[in-house]
C-alpha positions, 0 to 999 in steps of 0.5 A: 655533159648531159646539155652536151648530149642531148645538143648533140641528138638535137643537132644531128635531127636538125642536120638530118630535116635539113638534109632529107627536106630535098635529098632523099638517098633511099630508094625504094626500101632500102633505107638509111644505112646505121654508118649514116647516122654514126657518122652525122651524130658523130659531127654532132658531139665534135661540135658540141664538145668544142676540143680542138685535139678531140680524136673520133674513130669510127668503126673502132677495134674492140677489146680483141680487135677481132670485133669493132664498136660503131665508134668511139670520141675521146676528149682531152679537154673534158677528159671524157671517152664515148663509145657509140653502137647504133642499130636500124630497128627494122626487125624487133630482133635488132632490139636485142642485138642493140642491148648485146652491144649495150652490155659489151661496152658496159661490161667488157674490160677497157683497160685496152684503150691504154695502148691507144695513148689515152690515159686521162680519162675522168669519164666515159658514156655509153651512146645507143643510136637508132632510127626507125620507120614507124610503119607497123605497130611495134615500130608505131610503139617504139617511143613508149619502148624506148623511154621506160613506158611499157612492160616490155621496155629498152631499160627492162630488156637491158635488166633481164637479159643482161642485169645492166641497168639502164635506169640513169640513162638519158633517153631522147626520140624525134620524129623527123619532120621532113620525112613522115613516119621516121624517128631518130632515137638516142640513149646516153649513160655514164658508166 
């Protein structure tokens, strides 16, 4: 599953190069919205995981319905569940928003996705996607952040904050080629 993971980030960057190359949906500041990149990494893994009864929602209610994560792919034929959160990191609060995510799908009961008729479920990951404009310097370090290589880590914010460990996690990040100064970044953990 971990070849499918990181496939999936890969083929959501190239989609992503191939798009912005000559469509530029921004203007101005405005940026990308996060539903963008749910719903193209989204595309990604369906390819990827290759079921042709795979089910994907997005925007999918949470344990109380009053509350929604990003989205959520379920497998039957690798018997496996995703559930996707995904923050724009243009504020360093984002950062701590994305780990209170993170820590909802970790901790939170999902014995509710039993009333959704998924039943046969071996395994489940948490996927974290975000992108961000490399524009000032702690968005200039956000790869070191993200993959464990300060102090201040994605890994140490998740441990402290939270007591989630965040350790045995996949982390990816690629800085786009047809658009200066922009990265994608993913995290994957099986829980």
């Amino acid at each position: 599953m971990n070849k499918v993971l990181e496939t999936s980030f890969y083929t959501m960057c190239k989609k992503y190069n191939l798009m912005l190359k000559d469509f530029y949906p921004a203007r101005g500041s405005t940026g990308f919205t996060e539903s963008n990149q749910v719903h193209i990494y989204v595309n990604s893994l369906v390819k990827e995981l290759n079921d042709d009864f795979i089910i994907e929602w997005l925007e999918f209610p949470w344990v109380d319905k009053k509350q929604h994560i990003d989205a959520m792919v379920y497998s039957p034929k690798h018997k496996t569940i995703f559930y996707i959160e995904a923050k724009r990191f243009s504020h360093q609060s984002k950062k701590q928003s994305l780990a209170r995510d993170i820590n909802r799908l970790i901790n939170d009961d999902k014995s509710f996705i039993k009333e959704y008729n998924i039943k046969d479920i071996k395994n489940q990951y948490i996927i974290a996607l975000s992108d961000i404009w490399l524009e000032t310097t702690w968005k200039k370090n956000i790869k070191k952040w993200w993959q464990n290589n300060c102090e201040d880590s994605f890994e140490n914010l998740l441990k402290n904050a939270y007591a989630v460990d965040w350790s045995d996690a996949s982390k990816y990040y690629k800085e786009l080629d047809s658009v200066k100064n922009y990265a994608l970044l993913m995290g994957c953990k099986k829980i």
